[in-house]
C-alpha positions as CSV (number, residue, x, y, z in Angstrom):
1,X,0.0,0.0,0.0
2,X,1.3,3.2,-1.2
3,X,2.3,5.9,1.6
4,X,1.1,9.5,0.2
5,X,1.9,13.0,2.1
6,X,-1.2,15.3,2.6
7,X,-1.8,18.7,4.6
8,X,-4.6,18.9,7.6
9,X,-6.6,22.5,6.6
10,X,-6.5,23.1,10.2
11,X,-3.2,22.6,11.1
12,X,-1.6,22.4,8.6
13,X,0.7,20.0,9.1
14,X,1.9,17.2,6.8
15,X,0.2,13.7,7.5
16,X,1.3,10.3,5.9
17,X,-1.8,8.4,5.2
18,X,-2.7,5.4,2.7
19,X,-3.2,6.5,-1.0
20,X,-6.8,4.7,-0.6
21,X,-7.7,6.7,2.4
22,X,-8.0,9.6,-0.3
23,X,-12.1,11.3,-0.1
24,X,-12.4,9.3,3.6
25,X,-12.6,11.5,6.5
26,X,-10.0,11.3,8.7
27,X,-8.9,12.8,11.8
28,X,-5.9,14.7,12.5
29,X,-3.9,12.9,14.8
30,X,-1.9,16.6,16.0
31,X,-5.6,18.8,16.1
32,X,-8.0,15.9,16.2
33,X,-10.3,17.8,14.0
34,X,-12.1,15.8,11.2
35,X,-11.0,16.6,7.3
36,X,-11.7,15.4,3.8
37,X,-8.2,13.7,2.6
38,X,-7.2,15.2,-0.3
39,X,-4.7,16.6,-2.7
40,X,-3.9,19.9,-2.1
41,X,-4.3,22.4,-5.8
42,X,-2.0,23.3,-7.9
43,X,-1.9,26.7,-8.1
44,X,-1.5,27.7,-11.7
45,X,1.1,30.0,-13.5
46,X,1.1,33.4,-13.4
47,X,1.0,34.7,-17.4
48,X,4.3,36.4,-19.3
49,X,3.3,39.9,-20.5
50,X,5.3,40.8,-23.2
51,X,6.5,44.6,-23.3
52,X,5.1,46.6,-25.9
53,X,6.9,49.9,-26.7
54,X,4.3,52.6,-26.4
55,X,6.4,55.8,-27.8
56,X,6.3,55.6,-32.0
57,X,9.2,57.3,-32.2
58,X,11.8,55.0,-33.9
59,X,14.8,56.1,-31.6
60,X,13.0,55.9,-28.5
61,X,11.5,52.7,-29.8
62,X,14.7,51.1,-29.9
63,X,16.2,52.8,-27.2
64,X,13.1,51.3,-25.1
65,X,13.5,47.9,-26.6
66,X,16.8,47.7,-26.1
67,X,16.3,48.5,-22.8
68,X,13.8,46.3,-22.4
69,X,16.4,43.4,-23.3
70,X,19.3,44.6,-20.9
71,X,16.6,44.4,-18.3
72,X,14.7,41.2,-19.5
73,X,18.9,39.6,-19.6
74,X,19.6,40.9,-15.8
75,X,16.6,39.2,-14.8
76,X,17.3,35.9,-16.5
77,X,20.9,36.1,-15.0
78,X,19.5,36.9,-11.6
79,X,16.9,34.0,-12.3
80,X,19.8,31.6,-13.1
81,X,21.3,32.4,-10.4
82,X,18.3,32.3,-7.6
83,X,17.8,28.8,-9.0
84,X,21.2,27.5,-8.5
85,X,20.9,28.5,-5.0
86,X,17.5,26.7,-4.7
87,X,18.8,23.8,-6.5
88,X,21.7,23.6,-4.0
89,X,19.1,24.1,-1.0
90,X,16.9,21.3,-2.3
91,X,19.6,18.7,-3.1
92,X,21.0,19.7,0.3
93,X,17.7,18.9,1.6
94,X,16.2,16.0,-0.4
95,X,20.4,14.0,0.6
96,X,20.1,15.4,4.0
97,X,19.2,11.7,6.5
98,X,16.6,13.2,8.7
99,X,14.0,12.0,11.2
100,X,11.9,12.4,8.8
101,X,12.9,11.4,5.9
102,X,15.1,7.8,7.2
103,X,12.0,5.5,7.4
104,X,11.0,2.6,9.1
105,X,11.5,4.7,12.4
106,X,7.9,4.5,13.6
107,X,6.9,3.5,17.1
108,X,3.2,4.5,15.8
109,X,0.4,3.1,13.6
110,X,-2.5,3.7,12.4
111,X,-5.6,1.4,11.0
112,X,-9.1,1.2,9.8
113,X,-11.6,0.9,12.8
114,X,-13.2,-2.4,13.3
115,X,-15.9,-3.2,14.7
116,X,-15.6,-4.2,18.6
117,X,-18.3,-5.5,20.5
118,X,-16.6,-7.5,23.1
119,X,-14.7,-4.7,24.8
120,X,-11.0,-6.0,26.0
121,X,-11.9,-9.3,24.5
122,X,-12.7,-8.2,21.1
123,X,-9.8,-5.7,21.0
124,X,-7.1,-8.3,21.1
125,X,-8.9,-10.2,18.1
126,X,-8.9,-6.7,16.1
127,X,-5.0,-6.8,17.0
128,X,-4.7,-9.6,16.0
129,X,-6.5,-8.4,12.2
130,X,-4.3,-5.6,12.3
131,X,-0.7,-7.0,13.0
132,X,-0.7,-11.2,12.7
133,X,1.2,-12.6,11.5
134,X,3.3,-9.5,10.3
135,X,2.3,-5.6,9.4
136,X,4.6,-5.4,6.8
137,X,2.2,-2.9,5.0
138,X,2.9,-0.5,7.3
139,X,6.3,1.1,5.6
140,X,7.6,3.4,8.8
141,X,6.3,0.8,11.4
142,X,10.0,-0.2,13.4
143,X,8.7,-3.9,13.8
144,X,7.0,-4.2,10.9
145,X,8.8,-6.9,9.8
146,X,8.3,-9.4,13.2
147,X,6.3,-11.9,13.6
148,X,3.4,-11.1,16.0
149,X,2.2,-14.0,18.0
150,X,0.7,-12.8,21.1
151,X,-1.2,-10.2,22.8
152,X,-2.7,-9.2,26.1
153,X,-5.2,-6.1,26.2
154,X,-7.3,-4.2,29.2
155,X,-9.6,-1.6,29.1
156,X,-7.9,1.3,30.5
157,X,-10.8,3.8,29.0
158,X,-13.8,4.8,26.8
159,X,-12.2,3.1,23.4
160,X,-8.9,2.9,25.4
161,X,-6.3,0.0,26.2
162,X,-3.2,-0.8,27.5
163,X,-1.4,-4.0,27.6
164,X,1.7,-6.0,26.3
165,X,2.5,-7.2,22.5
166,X,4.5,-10.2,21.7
167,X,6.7,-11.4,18.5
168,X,9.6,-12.6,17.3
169,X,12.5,-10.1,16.1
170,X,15.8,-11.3,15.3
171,X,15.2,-15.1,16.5
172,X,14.2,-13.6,20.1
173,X,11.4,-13.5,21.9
174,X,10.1,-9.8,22.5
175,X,7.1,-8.3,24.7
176,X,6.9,-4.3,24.1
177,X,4.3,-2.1,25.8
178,X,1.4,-1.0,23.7
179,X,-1.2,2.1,24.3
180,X,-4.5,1.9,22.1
181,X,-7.0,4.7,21.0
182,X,-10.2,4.0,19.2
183,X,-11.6,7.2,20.4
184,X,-12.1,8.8,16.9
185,X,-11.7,7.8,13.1
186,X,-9.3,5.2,13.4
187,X,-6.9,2.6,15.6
188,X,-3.9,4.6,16.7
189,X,-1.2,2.3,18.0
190,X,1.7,4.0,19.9
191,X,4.3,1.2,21.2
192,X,6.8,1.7,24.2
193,X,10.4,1.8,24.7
194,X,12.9,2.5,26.8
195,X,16.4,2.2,24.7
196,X,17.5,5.3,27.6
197,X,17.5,2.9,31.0
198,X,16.1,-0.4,29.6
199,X,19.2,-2.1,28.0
200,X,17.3,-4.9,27.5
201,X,15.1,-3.2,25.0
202,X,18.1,-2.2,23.4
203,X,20.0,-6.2,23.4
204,X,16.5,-7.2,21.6
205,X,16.2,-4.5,19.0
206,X,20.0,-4.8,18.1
207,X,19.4,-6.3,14.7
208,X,17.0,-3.8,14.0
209,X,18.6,-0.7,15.1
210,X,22.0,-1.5,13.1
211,X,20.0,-1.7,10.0
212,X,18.8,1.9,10.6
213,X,22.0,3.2,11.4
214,X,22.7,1.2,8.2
215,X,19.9,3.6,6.1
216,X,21.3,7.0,8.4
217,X,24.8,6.3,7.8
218,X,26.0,5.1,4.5
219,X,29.3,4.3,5.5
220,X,27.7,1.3,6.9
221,X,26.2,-0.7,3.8
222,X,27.7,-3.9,3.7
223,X,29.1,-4.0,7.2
224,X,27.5,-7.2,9.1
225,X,27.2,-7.5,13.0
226,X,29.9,-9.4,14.7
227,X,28.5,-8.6,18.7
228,X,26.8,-6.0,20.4
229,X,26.6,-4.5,23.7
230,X,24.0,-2.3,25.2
231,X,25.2,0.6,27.7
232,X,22.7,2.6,30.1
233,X,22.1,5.6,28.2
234,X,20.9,4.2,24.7
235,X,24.0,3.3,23.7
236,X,25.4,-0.1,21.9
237,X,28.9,-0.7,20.9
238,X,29.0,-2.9,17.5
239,X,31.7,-4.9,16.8
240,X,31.1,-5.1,12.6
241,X,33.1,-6.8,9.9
242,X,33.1,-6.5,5.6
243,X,35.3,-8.2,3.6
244,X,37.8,-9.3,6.5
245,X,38.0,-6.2,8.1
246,X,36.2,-5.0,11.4
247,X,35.6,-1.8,12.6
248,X,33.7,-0.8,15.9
249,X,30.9,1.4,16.4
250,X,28.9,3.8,19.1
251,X,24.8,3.8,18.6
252,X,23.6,6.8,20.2
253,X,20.0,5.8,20.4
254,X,17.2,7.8,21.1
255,X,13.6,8.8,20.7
256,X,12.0,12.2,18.7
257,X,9.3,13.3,18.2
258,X,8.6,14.9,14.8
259,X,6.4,18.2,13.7
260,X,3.5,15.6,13.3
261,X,4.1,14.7,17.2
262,X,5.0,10.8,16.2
263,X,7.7,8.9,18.2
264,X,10.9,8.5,16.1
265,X,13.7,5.9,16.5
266,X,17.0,8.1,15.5
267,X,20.6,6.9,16.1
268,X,23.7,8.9,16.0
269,X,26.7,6.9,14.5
270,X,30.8,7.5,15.7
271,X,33.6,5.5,15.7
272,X,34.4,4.5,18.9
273,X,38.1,4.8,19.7
């Protein structure tokens, strides 16, 4: 399912929703007001007038027009130039590794609301819709990829729940916190970690964090894990190896939250000496 980038009118703020969510009504997850999902216009062109000389005298016809192309030349050259300096911004921008822009970084997700008539009960069967055996359809979910086997829901609320979530990542067997809200137009999932004083979290997400320092720094590609070990703090020493060599790194791991208030996974790479 394709991932498409739309603006709330009331906020707006940029939201990532599901191409075929486009004409549903959704609610903003940052203003929780209620909006039609669409494209936002294209504004069109603003028209070229042409200059017309308005003197009939030949001389200062010519003097005008030739005027007119000194001026019409400056403007191209200042227009060359404005657009190499917003074609160095954008490349800067579109190359930069953000937050934002990494992937696959997600402790949050968002589904279609099912039915539940069965309260806590029922909830863990719609879980169980939305994430067994995988939710690889969900691009920027961080587990998206594990294999979901187990979960255990109460009622914390009016179309709230707390509880645990189990699966396998990386051969292990993993249990991560989970808050759900069903209060408006859809299932918002938001899972919980502690990769700051839970090294535990971090010895279990190992696999999965190297390969997003993998997509933040390229230096990384084609490096494989050799051992790891998790320090209070968010950080995890990597022992790594390619082609007979090994190198170790420092993970700086932490959590941010983004302009659209979502959790973030991001990782700051060194060499560590």
């Amino acid at each position: 399912m394709a991932e498409i980038t739309i603006k709330c009118p009331h906020c707006l703020n940029d939201l990532s929703i599901q191409q075929e969510w486009l004409g549903m009504e959704l609610e903003c997850p940052l203003c929780h007001q209620n909006f039609t999902a669409q494209l936002p216009p294209q504004a069109p062109a603003a028209p070229v007038r042409p200059f017309i000389p308005q003197n009939n005298d030949i001389d200062e016809a010519e003097a005008a027009y030739k005027k007119q192309r000194m001026i019409k030349l400056g403007i191209k050259c200042v227009l060359g130039v404005i657009a190499v300096i917003i074609g160095i911004v954008i490349y800067v921008k579109v190359t930069a590794v953000t937050p934002e822009s990494v992937g696959g970084n997600w402790l949050y997700a968002m589904t279609q609301k099912r039915a539940n008539r069965d309260r806590a009960f029922g909830m863990q069967e719609i879980v169980k819709a939305d994430f067994f055996p995988v939710a690889s359809g969900k691009e920027n979910f961080f587990y998206r990829n594990a294999n979901f086997n187990r979960v255990s829901l109460r009622e914390s609320g009016h179309e709230e729940y707390t509880g645990t979530i189990s699966f396998y990542c990386n051969g292990k067997q993993v249990s991560r916190e989970v808050y759900i809200d069903r209060r408006k137009t859809f299932t918002n999932y938001y899972f919980k970690v502690d990769y700051n004083n839970n090294t535990q979290h971090l010895d279990e997400d190992s696999g999965l964090l190297f390969e997003l320092a993998q997509r933040i720094d390229k230096s990384l590609t084609g490096w494989t894990v050799v051992s790891a070990k998790s320090f209070a703090g968010g950080l995890l020493i990597c022992t790594i190896t390619k082609d007979g060599k090994n190198r170790t790194v420092r993970l700086n791991v932490k959590l941010v939250k983004g302009e659209d208030n979502i959790d973030r996974i991001w990782i700051d790479v060194t060499e560590s000496k």
